[in-house]
N, CA, C and O atoms as a CHARMM CRD file, in Angstrom:
* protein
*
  308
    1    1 UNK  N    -27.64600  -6.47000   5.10000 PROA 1      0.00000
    2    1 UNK  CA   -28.35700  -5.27600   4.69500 PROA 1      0.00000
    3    1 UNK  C    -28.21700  -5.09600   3.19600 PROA 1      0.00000
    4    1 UNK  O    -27.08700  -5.06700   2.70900 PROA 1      0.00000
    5    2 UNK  N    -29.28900  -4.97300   2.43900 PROA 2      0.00000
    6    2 UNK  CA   -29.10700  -4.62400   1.04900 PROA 2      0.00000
    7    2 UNK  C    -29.36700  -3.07500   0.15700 PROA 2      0.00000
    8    2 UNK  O    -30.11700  -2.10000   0.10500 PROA 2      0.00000
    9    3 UNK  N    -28.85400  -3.32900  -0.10600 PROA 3      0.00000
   10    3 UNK  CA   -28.47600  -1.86000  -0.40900 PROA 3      0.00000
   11    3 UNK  C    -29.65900  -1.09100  -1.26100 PROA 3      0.00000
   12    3 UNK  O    -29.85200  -1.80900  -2.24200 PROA 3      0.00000
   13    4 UNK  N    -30.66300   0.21200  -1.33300 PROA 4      0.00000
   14    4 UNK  CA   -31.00600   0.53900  -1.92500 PROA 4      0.00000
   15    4 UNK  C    -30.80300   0.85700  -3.38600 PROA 4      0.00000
   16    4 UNK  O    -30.39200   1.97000  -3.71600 PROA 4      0.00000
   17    5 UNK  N    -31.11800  -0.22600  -4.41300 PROA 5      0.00000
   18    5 UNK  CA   -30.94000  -0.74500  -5.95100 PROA 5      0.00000
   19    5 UNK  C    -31.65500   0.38600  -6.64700 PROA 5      0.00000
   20    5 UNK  O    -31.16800   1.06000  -7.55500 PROA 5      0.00000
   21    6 UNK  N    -32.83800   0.52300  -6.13900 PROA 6      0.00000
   22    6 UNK  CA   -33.40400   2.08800  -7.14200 PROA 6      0.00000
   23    6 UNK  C    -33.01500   3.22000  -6.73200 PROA 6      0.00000
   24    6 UNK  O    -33.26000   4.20800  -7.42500 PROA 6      0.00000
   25    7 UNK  N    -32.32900   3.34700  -5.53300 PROA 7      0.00000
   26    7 UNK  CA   -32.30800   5.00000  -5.17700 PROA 7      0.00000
   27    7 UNK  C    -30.53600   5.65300  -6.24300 PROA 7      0.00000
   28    7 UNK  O    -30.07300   6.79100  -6.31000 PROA 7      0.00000
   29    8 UNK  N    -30.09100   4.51700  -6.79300 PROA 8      0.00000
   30    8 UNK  CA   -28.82500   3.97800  -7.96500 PROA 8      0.00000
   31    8 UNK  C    -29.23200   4.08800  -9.16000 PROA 8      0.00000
   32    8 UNK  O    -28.82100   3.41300 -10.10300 PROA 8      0.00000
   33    9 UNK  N    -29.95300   4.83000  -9.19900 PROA 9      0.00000
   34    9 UNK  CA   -30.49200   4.61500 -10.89100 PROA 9      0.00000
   35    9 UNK  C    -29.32300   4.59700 -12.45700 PROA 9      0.00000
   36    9 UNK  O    -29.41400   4.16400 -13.60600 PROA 9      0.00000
   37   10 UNK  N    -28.28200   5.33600 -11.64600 PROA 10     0.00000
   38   10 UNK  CA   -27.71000   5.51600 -12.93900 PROA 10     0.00000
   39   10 UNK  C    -26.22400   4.45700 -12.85300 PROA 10     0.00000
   40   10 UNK  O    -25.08000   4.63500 -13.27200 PROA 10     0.00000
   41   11 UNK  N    -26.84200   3.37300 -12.14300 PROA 11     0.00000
   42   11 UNK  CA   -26.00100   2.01000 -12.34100 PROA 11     0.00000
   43   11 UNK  C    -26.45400   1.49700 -13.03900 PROA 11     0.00000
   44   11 UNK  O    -27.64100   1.68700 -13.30400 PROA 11     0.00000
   45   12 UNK  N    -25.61200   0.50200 -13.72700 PROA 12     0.00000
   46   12 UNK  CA   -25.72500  -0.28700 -14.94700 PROA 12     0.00000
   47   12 UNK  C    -26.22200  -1.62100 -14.40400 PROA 12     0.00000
   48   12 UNK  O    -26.00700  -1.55400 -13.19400 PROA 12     0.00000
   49   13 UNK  N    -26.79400  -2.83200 -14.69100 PROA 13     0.00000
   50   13 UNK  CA   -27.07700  -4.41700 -14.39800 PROA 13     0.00000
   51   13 UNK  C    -25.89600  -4.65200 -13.51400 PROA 13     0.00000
   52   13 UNK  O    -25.95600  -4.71200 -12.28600 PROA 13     0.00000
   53   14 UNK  N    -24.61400  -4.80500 -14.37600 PROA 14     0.00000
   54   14 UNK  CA   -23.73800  -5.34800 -13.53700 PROA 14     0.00000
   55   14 UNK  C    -23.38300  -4.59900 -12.55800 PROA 14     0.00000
   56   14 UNK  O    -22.62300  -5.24200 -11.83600 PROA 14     0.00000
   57   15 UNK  N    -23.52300  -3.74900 -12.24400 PROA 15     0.00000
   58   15 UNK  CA   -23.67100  -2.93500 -10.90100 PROA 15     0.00000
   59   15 UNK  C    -24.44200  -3.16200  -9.84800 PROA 15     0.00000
   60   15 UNK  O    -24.18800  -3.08300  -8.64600 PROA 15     0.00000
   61   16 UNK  N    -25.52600  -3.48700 -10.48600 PROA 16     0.00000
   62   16 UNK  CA   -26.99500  -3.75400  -9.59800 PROA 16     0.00000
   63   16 UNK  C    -26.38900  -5.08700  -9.04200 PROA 16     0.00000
   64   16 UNK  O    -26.29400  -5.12500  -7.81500 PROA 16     0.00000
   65   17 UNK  N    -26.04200  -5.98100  -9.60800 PROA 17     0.00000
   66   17 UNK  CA   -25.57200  -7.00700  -9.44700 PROA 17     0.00000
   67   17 UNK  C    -24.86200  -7.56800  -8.00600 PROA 17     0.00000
   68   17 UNK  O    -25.17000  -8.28500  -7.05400 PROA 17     0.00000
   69   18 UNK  N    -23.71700  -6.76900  -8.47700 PROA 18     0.00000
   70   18 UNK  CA   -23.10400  -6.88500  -7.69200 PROA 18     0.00000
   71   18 UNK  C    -23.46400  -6.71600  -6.26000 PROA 18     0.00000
   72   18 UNK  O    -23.48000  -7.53000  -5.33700 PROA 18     0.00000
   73   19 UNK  N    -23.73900  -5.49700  -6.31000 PROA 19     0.00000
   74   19 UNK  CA   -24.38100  -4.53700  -4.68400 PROA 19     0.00000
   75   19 UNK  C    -25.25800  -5.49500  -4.05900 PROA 19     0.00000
   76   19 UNK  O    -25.16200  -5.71100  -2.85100 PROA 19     0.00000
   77   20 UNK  N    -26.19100  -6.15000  -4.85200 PROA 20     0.00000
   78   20 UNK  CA   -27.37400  -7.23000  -3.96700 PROA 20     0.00000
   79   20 UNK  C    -26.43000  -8.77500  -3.96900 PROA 20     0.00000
   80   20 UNK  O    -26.96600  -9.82400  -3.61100 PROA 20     0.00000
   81   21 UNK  N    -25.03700  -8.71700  -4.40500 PROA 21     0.00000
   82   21 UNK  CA   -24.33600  -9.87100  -3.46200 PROA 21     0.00000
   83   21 UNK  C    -23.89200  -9.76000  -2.23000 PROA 21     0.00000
   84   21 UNK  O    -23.29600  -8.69900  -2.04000 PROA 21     0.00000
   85   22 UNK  N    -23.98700 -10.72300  -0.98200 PROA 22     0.00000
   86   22 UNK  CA   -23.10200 -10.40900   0.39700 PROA 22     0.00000
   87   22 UNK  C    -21.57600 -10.53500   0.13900 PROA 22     0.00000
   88   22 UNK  O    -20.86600 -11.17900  -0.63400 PROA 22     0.00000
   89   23 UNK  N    -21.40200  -9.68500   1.07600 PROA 23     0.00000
   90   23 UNK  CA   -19.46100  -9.82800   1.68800 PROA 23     0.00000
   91   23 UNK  C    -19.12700 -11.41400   0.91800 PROA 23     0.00000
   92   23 UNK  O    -18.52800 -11.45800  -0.15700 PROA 23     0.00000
   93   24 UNK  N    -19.46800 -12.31300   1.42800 PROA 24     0.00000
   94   24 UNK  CA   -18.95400 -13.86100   1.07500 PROA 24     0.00000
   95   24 UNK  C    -19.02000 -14.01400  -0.36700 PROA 24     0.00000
   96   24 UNK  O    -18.07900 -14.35200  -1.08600 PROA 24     0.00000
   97   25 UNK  N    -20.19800 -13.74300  -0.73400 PROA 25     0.00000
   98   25 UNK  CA   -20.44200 -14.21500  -2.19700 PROA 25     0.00000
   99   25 UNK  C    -19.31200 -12.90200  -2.89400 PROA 25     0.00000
  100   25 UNK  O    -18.65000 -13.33800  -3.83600 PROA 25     0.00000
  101   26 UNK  N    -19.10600 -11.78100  -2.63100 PROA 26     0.00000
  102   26 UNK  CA   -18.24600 -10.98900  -3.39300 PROA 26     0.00000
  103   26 UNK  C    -16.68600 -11.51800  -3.48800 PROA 26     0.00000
  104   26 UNK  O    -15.91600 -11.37700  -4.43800 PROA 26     0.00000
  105   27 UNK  N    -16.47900 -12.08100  -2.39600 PROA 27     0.00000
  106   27 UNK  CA   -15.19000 -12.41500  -1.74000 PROA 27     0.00000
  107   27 UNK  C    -14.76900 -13.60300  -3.08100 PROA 27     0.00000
  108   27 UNK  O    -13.73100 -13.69700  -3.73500 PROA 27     0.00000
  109   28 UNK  N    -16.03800 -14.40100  -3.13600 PROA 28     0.00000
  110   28 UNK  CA   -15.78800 -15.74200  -4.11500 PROA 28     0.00000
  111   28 UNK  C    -15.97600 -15.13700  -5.28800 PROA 28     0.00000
  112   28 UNK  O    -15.42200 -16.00100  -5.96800 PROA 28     0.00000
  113   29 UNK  N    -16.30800 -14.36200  -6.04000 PROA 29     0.00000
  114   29 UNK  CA   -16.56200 -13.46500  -7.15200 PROA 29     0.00000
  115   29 UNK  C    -14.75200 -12.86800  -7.74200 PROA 29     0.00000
  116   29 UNK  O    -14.13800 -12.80700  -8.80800 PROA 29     0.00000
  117   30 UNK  N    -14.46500 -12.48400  -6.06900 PROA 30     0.00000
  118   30 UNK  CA   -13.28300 -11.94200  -6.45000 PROA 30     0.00000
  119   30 UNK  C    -12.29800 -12.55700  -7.09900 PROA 30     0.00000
  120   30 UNK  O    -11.61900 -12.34300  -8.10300 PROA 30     0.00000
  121   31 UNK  N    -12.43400 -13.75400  -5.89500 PROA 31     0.00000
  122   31 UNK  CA   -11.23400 -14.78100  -6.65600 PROA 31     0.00000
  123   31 UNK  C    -11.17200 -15.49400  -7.88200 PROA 31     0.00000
  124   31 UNK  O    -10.17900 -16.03300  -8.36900 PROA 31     0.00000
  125   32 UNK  N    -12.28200 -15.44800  -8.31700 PROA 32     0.00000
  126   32 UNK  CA   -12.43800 -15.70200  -9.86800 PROA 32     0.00000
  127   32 UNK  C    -11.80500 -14.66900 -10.93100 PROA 32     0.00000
  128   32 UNK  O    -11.39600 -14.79300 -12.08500 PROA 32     0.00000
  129   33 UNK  N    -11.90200 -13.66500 -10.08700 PROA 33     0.00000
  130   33 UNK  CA   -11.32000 -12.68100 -11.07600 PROA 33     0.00000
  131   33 UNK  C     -9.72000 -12.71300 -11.40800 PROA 33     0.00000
  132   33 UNK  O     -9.01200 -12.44100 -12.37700 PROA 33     0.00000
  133   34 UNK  N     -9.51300 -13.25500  -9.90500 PROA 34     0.00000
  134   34 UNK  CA    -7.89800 -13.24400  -9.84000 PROA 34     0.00000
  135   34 UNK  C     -7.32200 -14.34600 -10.85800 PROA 34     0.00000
  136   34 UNK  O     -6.38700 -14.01000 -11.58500 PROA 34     0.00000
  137   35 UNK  N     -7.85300 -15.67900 -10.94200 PROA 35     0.00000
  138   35 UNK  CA    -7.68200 -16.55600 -11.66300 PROA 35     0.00000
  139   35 UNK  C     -7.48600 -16.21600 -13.12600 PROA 35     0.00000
  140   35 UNK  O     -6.59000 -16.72700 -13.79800 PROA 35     0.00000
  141   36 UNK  N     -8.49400 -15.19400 -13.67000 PROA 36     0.00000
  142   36 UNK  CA    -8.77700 -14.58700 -15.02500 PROA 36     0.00000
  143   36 UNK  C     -7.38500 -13.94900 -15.06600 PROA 36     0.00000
  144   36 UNK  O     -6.41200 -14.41900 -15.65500 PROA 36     0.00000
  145   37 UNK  N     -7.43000 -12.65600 -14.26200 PROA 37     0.00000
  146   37 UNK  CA    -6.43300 -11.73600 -13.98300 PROA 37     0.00000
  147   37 UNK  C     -4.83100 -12.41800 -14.75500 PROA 37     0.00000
  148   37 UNK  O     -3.99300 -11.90000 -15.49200 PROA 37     0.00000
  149   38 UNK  N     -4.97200 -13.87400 -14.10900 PROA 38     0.00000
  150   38 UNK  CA    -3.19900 -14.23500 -13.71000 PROA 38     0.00000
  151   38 UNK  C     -3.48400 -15.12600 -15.31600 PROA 38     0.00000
  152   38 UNK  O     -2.49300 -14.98100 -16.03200 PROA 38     0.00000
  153   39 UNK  N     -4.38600 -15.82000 -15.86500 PROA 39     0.00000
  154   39 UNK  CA    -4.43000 -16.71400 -17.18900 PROA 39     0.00000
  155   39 UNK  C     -4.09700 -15.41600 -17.88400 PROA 39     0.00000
  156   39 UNK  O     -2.87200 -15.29400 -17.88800 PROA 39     0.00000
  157   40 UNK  N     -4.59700 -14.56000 -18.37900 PROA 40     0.00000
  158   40 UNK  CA    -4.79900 -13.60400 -19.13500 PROA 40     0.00000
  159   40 UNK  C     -2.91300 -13.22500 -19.14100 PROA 40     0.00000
  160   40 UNK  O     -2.67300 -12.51700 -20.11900 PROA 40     0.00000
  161   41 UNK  N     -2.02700 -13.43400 -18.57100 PROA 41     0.00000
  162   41 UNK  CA    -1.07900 -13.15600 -18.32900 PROA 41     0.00000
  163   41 UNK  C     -0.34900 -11.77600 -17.11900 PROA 41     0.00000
  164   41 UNK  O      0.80100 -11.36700 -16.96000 PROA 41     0.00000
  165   42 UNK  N     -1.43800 -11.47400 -16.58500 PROA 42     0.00000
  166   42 UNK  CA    -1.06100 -10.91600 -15.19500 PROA 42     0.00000
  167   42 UNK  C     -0.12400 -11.34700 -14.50400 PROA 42     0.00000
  168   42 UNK  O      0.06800 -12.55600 -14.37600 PROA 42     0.00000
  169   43 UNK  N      0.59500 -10.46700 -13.95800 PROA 43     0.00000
  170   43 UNK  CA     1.52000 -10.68400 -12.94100 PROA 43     0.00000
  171   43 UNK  C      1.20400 -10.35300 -11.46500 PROA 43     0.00000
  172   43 UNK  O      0.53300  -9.37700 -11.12900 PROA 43     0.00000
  173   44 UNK  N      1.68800 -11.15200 -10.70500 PROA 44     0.00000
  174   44 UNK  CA     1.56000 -10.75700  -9.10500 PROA 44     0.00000
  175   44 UNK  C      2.44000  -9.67300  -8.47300 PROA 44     0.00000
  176   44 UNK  O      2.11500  -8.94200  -7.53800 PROA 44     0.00000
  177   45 UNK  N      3.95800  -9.69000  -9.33100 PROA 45     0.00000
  178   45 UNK  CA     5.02700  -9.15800  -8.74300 PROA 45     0.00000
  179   45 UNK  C      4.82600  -7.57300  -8.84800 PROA 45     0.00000
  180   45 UNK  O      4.39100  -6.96400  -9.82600 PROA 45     0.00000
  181   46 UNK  N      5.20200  -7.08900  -7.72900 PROA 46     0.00000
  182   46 UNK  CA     4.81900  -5.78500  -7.53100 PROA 46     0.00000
  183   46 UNK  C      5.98400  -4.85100  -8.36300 PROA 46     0.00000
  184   46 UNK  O      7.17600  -5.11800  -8.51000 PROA 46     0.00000
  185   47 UNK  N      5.20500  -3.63200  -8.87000 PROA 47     0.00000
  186   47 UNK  CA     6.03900  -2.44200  -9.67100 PROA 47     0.00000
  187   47 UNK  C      6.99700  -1.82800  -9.14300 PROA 47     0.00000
  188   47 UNK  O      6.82400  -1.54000  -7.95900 PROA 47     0.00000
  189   48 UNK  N      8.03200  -1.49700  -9.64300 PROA 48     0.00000
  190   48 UNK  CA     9.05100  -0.85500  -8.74800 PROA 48     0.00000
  191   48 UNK  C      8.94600   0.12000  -8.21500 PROA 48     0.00000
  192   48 UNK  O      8.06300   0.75800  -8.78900 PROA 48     0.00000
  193   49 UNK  N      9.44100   0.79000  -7.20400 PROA 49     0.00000
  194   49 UNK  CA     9.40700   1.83700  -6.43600 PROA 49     0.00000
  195   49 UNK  C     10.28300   2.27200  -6.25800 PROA 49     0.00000
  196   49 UNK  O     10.95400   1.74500  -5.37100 PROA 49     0.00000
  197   50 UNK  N     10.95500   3.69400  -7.07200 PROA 50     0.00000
  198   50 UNK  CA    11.73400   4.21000  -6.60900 PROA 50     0.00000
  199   50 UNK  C     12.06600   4.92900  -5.74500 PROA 50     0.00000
  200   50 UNK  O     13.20200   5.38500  -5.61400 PROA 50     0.00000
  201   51 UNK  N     10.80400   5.20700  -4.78500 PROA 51     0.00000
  202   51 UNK  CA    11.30400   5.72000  -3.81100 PROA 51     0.00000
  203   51 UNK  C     11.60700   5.03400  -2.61000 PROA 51     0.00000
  204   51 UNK  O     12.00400   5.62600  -1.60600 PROA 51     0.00000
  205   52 UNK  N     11.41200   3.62400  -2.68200 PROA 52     0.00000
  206   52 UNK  CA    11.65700   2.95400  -1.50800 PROA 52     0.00000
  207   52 UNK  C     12.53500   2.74200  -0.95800 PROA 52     0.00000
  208   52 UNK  O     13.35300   2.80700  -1.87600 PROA 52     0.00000
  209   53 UNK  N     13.45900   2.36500   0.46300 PROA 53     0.00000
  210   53 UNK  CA    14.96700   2.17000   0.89000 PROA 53     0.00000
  211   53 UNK  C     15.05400   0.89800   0.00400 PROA 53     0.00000
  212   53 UNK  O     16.21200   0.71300  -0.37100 PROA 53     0.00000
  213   54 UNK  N     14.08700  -0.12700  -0.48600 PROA 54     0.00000
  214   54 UNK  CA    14.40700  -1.62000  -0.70200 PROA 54     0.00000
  215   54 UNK  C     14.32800  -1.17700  -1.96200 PROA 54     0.00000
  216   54 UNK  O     14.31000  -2.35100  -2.32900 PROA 54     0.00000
  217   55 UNK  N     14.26700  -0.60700  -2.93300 PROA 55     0.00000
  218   55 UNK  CA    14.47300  -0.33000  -4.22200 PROA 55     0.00000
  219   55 UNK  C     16.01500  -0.65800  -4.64700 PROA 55     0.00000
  220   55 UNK  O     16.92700  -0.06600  -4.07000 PROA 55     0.00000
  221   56 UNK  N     16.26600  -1.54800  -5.59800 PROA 56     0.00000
  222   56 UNK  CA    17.48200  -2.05400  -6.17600 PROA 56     0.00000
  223   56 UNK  C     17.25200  -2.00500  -7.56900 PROA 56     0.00000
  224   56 UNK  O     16.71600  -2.90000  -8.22300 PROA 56     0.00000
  225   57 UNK  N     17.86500  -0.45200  -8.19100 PROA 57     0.00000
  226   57 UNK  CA    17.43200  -0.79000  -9.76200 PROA 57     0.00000
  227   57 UNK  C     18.47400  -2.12200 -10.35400 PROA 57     0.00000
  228   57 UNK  O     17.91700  -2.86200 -11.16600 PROA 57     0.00000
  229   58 UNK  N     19.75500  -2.41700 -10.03800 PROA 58     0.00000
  230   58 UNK  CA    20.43800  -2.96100 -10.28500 PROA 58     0.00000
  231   58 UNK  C     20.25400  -4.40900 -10.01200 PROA 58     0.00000
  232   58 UNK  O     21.19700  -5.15800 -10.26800 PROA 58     0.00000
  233   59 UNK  N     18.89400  -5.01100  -9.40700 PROA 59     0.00000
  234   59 UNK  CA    18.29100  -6.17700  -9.41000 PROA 59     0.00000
  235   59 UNK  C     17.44800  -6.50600 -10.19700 PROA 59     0.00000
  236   59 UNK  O     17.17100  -7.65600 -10.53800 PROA 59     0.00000
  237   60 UNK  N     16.79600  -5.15400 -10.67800 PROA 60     0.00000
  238   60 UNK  CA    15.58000  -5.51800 -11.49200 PROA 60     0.00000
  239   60 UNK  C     16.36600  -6.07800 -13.06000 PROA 60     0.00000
  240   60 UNK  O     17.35800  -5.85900 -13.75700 PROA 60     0.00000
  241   61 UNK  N     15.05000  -6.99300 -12.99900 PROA 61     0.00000
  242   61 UNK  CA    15.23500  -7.35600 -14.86400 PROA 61     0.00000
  243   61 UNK  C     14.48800  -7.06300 -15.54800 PROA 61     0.00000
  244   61 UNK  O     13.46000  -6.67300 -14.99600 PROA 61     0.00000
  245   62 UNK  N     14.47900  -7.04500 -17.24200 PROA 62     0.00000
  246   62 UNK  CA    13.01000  -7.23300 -17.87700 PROA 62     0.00000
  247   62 UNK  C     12.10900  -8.03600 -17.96700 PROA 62     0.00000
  248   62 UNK  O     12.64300  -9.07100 -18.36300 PROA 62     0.00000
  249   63 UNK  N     11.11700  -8.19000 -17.84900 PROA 63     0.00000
  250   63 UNK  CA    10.00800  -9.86700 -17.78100 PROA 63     0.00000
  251   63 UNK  C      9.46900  -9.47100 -19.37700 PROA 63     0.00000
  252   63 UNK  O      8.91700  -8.40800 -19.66200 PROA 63     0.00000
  253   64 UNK  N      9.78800 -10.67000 -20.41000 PROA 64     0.00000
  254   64 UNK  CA     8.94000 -10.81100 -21.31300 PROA 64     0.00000
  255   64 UNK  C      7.29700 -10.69000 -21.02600 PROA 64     0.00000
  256   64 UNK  O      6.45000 -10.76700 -20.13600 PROA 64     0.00000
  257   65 UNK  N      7.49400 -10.43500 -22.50700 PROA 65     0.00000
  258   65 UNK  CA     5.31700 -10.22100 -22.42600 PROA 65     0.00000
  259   65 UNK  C      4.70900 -11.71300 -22.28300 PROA 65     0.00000
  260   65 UNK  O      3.54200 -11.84200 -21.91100 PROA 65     0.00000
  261   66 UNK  N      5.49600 -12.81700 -22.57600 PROA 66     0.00000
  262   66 UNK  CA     4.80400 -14.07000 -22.00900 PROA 66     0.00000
  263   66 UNK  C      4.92600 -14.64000 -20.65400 PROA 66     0.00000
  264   66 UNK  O      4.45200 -15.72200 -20.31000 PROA 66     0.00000
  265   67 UNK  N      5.98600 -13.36100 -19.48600 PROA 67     0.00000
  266   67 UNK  CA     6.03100 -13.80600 -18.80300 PROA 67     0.00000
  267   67 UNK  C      6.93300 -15.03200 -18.33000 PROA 67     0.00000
  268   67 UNK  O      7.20000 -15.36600 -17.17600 PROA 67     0.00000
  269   68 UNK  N      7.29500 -15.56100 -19.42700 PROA 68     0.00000
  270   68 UNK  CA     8.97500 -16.55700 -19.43400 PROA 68     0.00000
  271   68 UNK  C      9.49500 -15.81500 -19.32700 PROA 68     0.00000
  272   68 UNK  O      9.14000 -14.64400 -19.46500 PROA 68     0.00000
  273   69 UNK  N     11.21300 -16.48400 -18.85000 PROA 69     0.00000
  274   69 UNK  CA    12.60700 -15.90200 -19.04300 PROA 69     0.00000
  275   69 UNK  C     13.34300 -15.84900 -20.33000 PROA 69     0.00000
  276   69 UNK  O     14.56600 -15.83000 -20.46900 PROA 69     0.00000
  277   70 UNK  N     12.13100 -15.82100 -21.55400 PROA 70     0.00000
  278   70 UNK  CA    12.70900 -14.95000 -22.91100 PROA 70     0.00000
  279   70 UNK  C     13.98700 -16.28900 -23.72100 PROA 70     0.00000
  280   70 UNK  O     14.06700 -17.51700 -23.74100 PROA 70     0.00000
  281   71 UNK  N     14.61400 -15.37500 -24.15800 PROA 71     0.00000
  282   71 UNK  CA    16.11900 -16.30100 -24.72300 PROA 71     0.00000
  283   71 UNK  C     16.61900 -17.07300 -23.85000 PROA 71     0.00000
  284   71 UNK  O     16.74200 -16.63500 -22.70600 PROA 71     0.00000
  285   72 UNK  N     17.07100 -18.53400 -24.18800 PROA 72     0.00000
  286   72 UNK  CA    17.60300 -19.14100 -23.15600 PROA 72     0.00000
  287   72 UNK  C     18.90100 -19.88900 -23.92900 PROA 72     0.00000
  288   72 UNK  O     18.72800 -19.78400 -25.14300 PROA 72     0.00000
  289   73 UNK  N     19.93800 -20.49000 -23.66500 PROA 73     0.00000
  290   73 UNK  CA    21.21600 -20.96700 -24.22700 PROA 73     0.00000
  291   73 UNK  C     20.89700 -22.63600 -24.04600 PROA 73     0.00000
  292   73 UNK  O     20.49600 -23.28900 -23.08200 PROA 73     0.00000
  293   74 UNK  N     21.19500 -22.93100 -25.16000 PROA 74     0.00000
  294   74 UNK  CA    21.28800 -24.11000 -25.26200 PROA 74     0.00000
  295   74 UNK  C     22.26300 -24.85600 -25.25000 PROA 74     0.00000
  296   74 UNK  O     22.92000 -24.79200 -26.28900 PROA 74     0.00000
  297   75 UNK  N     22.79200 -25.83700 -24.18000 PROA 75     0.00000
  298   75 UNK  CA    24.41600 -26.47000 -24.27900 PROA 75     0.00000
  299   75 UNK  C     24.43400 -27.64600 -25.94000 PROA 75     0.00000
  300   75 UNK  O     23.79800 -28.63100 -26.31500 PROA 75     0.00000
  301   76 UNK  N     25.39900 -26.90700 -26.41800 PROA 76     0.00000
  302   76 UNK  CA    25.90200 -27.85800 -27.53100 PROA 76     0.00000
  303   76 UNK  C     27.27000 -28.66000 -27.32900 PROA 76     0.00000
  304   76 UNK  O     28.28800 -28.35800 -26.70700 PROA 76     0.00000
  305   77 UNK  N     26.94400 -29.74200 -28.04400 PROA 77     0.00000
  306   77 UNK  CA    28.03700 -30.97400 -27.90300 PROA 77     0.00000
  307   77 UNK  C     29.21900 -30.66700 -28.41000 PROA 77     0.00000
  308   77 UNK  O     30.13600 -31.48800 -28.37700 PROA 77     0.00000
């Protein structure tokens, strides 16, 4: 079923766009995004919650902005 595109007037192209793709084709749209999402330096790992029973502030660390583990030690001879 496609969606009425003019009765939307005050959507933009990429709006229009979208709406006249099916379920499948959005689905594959999405995952492109995710790909972008995670290059761009996105993270998957979920935000803390302090209100949760599984909340451990005393586990959490900081994650650099590149997403490495930051400073690392180097063994010298």
């Amino acid at each position: 079923m496609k969606p009425d595109i003019e009765a939307a007037l005050d959507w933009n192209e990429e709006q229009k766009d979208w709406a006249m793709l099916s379920p499948a084709q959005r689905y594959v749209e999405s995952s492109k995004l995710w790909s972008t999402y995670l290059a761009l330096g996105g993270s998957l790992d979920p935000q803390p919650d302090s209100q949760s029973p599984f909340d451990f502030p005393e586990l959490q660390r900081a994650v650099s902005a590149d997403g490495r583990s930051g400073v690392y030690f180097v063994r010298r001879r």
